[in-house]
C-alpha positions in Angstrom: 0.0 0.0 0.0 1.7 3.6 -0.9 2.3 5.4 1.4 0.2 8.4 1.4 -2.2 10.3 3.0 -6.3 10.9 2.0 -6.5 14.6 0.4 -9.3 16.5 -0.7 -7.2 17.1 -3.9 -7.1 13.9 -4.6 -11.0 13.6 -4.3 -11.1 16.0 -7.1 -8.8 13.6 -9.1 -10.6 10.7 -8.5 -13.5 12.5 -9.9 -11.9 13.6 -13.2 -10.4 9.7 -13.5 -13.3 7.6 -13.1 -15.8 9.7 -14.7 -16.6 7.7 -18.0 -17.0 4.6 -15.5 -19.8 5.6 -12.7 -22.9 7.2 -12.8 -23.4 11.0 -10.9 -26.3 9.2 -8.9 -29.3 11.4 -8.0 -30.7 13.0 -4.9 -34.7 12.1 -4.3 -36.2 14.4 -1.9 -38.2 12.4 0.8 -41.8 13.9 1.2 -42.6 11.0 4.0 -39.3 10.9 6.1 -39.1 15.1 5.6 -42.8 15.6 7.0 -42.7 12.7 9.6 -39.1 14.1 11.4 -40.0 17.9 10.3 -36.6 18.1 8.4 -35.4 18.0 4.9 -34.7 14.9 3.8 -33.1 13.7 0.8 -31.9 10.3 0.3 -28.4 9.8 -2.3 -29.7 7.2 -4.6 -26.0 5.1 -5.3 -28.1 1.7 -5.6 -28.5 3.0 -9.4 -24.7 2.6 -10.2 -24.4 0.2 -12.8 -23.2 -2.4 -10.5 -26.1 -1.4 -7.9 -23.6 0.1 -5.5 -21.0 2.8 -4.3 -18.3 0.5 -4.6 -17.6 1.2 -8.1 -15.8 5.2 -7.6 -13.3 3.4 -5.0 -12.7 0.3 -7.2 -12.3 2.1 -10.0 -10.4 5.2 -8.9 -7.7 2.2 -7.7 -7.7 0.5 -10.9 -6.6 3.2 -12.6 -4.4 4.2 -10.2 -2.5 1.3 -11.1 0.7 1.6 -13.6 -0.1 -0.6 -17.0 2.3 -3.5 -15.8 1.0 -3.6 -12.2 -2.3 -4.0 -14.6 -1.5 -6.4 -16.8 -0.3 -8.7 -13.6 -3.5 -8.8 -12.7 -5.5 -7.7 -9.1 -7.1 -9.5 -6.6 -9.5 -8.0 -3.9 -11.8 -9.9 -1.1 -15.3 -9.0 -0.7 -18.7 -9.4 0.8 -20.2 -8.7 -2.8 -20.6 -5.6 -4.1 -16.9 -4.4 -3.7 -16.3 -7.9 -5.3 -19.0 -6.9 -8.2 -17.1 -3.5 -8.7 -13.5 -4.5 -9.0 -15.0 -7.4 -11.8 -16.9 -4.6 -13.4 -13.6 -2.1 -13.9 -11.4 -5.0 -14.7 -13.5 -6.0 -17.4 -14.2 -2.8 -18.8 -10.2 -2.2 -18.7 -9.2 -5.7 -20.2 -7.3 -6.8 -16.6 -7.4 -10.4 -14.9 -8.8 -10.4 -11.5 -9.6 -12.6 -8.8 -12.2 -12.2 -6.1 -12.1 -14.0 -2.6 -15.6 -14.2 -1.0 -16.9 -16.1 2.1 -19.4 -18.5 2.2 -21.7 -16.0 4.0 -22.2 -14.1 0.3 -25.5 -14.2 -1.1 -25.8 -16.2 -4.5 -27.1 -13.1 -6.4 -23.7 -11.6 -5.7 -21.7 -14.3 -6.3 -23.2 -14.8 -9.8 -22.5 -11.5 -11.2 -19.5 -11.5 -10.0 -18.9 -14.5 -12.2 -20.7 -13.6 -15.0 -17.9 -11.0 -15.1 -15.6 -13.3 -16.1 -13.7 -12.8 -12.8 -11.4 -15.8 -11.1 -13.6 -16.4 -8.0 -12.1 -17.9 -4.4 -13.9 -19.1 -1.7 -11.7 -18.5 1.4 -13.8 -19.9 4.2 -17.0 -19.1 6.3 -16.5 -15.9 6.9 -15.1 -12.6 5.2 -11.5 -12.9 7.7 -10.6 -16.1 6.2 -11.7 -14.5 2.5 -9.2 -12.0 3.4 -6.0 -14.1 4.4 -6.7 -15.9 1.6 -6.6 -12.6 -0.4 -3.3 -12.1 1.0 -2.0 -15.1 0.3 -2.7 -14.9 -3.5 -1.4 -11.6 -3.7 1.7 -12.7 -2.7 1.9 -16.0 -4.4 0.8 -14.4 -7.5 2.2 -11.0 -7.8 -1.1 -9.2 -8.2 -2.1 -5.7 -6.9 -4.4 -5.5 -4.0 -7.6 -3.4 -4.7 -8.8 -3.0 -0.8 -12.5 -2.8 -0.2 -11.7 -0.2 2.2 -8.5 0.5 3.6 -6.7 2.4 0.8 -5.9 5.8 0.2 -7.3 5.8 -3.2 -10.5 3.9 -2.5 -11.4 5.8 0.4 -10.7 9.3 -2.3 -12.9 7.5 -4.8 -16.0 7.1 -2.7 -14.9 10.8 -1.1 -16.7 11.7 -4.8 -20.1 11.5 -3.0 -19.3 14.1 -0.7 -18.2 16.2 -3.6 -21.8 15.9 -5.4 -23.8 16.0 -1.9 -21.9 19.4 -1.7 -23.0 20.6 -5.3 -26.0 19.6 -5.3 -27.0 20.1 -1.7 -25.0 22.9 -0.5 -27.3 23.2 2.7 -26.5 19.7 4.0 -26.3 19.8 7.8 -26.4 16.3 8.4 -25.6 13.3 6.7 -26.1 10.0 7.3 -24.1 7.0 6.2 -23.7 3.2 6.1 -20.6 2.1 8.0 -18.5 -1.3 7.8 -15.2 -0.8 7.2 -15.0 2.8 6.4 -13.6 3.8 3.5 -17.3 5.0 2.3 -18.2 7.1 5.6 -14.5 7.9 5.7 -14.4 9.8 2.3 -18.2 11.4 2.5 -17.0 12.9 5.7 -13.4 14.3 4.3 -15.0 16.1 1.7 -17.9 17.4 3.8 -15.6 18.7 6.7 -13.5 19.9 4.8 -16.0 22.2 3.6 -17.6 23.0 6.6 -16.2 21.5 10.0 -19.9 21.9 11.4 -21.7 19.4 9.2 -22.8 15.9 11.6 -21.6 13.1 10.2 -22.8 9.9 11.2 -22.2 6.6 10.6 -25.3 3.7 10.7 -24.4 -0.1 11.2 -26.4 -3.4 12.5 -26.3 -4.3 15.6 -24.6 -7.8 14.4 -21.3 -7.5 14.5 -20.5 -3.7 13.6 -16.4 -4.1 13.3 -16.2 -0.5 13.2 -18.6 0.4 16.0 -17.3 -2.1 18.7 -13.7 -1.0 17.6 -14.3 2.3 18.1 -15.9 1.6 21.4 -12.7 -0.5 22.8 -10.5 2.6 21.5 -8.8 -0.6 19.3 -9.5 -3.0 16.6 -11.2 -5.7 17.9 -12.5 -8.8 16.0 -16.0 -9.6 16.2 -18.3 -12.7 15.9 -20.2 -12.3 12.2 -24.0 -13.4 12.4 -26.6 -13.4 9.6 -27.7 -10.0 8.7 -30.1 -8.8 6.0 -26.9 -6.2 5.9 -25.0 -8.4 4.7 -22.6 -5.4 2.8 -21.8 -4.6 6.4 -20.5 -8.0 7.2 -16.5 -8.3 8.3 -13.9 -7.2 10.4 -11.0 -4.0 9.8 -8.1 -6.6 9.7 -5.1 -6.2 11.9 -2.9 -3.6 9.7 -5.7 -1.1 9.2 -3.8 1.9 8.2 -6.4 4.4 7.3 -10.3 4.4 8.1 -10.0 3.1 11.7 -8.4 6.7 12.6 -10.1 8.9 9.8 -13.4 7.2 11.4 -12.2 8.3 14.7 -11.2 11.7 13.5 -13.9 12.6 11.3 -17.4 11.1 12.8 -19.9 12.7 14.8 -21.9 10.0 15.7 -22.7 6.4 15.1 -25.8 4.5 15.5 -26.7 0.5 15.3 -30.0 -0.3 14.3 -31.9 -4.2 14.8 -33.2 -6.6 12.1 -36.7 -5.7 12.4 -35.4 -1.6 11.7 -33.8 -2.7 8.7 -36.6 -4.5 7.4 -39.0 -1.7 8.1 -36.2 0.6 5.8 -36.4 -1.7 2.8 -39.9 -1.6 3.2 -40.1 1.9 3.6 -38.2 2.8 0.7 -39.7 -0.3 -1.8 -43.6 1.5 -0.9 -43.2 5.0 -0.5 -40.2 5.4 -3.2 -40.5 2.5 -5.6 -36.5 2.1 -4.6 -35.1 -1.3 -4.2 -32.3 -1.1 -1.1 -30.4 -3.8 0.1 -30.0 -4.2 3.8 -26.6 -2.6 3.9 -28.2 0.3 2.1 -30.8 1.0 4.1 -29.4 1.1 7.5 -29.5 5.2 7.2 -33.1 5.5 6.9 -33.7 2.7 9.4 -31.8 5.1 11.8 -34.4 7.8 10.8 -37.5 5.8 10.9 -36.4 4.3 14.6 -35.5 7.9 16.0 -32.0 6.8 16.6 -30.3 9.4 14.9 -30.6 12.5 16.8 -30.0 15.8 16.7 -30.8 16.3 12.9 -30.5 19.5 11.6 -32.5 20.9 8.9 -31.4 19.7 6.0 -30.3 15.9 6.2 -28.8 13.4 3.5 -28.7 9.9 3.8 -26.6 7.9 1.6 -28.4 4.4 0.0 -25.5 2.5 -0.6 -26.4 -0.2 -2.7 -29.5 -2.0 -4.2 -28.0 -5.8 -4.3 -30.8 -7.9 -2.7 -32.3 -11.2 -4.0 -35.5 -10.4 -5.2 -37.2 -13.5 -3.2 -35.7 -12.3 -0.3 -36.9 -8.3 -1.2 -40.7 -10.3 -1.5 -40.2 -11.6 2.0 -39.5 -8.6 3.5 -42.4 -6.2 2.3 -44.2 -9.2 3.0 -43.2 -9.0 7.2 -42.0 -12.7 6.2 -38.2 -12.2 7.3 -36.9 -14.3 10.1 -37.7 -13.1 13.7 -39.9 -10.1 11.9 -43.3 -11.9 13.8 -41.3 -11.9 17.5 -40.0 -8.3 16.9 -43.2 -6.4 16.6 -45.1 -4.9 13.7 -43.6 -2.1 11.0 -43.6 1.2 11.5 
């Protein structure tokens, strides 16, 4: 990993490099979540990337980071799916071999468009640790170029793009809120936003199984945790012992962070499927879960959340606007 530091400038190169290969993804005003919180509220729509989430700017801005023989080695990343989808989608597009380590805990949805990307797939274990020391030990056995989901300079810069077009396009943001797992996407929203204006609240949303972030930053440390099924499954994973960047940007830069149940997360999906016709995974919806459950408090007056990604088995999207998702019955009716 260079060594090197996350820069706003950067965030503006990022933007000029991956432009032909992402989408500037929309803001939707929410009528229902403005008038029930008394608050503006506008919801960052990056579930309509072409590969249905953020991950693409980071993936992307790394890729081509990359000098043409560190390319033509090939790359190799490990992810719970959509990072996974991204870097297949970029090394595609660019003509580069790449391999993909997954855990067994990755939806089948995921794992077949990663595939249908033509990318080498790995399957490192039960969970996204042992995807990730198998990760590592390809990229040394092989010679390829690690394209971190989360802990890179350049990744972290890429995503930092969505705070750029939150601040163009909503230049009285107060508050934003954001999905959190590893943290290179909350990481880079909240560079560009502070460094704009130190006052804007940034918070960070995560499930309340297993949030590697959230218990780390609790301890004051990294700290492992046990990984249980989620419906936010892109949340899923730990920071890895040699974290070198969004640990401490997270610590630096976040207001706030919030955890949000199973039944919350459902009643997001739902929320958004019904009253916006938007398809959100789990991972993606955790922001406006944090909304609809009061958790996220103080707002100020005009609030962004940030839908990360729209990757969700359609049976499993039917069962969940249907109140058919495990433990939904036990956990009390929607909002």
């Amino acid at each position: 990993m260079p060594n090197r530091n996350v820069t706003l400038r950067g965030m503006y190169l990022a933007r000029k490099r991956i432009a032909s290969l992402i989408r500037r993804t929309p803001l939707e005003a929410s009528l229902p979540l403005s008038e029930a919180l008394g608050t503006r509220v506008v919801l960052k729509l990056e579930n309509l990337q072409a590969t249905g989430s953020f991950k693409i700017r980071g993936a992307a801005n790394k890729v081509l980071s990359l000098s043409d023989q560190e390319r033509a080695a090939g790359i190799i990343t490990v992810s719970s799916g959509n990072h996974g989808r991204a870097v297949s989608t970029v090394a595609q597009s660019l003509g580069v071999p790449a391999v993909v380590c997954i855990s067994e805990a990755v939806p089948a949805n995921k794992l077949q468009a990663i595939e249908k990307l033509g990318a080498e797939v790995q399957i490192g274990g039960a969970t996204y640790d042992h995807a990730a020391a198998l990760a590592a030990r390809l990229e040394t056995e092989r010679g390829l170029s690690m394209v971190h989901p989360f802990d890179d300079p350049f990744v972290i810069e890429g995503q930092g793009t969505i705070g750029l077009e939150l601040l163009e396009d909503y230049p009285e943001i107060d508050t934003v809120l954001v999905p959190l797992s590893g943290g290179g996407l909350l990481s880079g929203v909240a560079f560009a936003l502070k460094a704009a204006d130190p006052s804007i609240r940034t918070v960070g949303v995560s499930m309340d199984r297993g949030p590697a972030m959230i218990e780390s930053l609790r301890a004051g440390t990294i700290v492992e945790v046990h990984e249980d099924p989620t419906l936010a499954d892109a949340l899923a994973g730990g920071l890895g012992p040699s974290n070198a960047y969004t640990f401490d940007l997270i610590q630096e830069l976040v207001d706030d962070t919030v955890l949000v149940t199973e039944q919350e997360i459902a009643q997001a999906m739902t929320f958004a499927f019904e009253e916006h016709r938007v398809v959100v995974e789990g991972g993606g919806a955790v922001g406006v879960a944090a909304l609809l459950s009061g958790k996220a408090k103080p707002l100020g007056r005009n609030v962004a959340v940030v839908i990360s990604g729209g990757n969700v088995e359609l049976p499993l999207l039917l069962d969940v606007v249907q109140g058919r998702t495990p433990g939904r019955e036990q956990q009390g009716q929607a909002l």
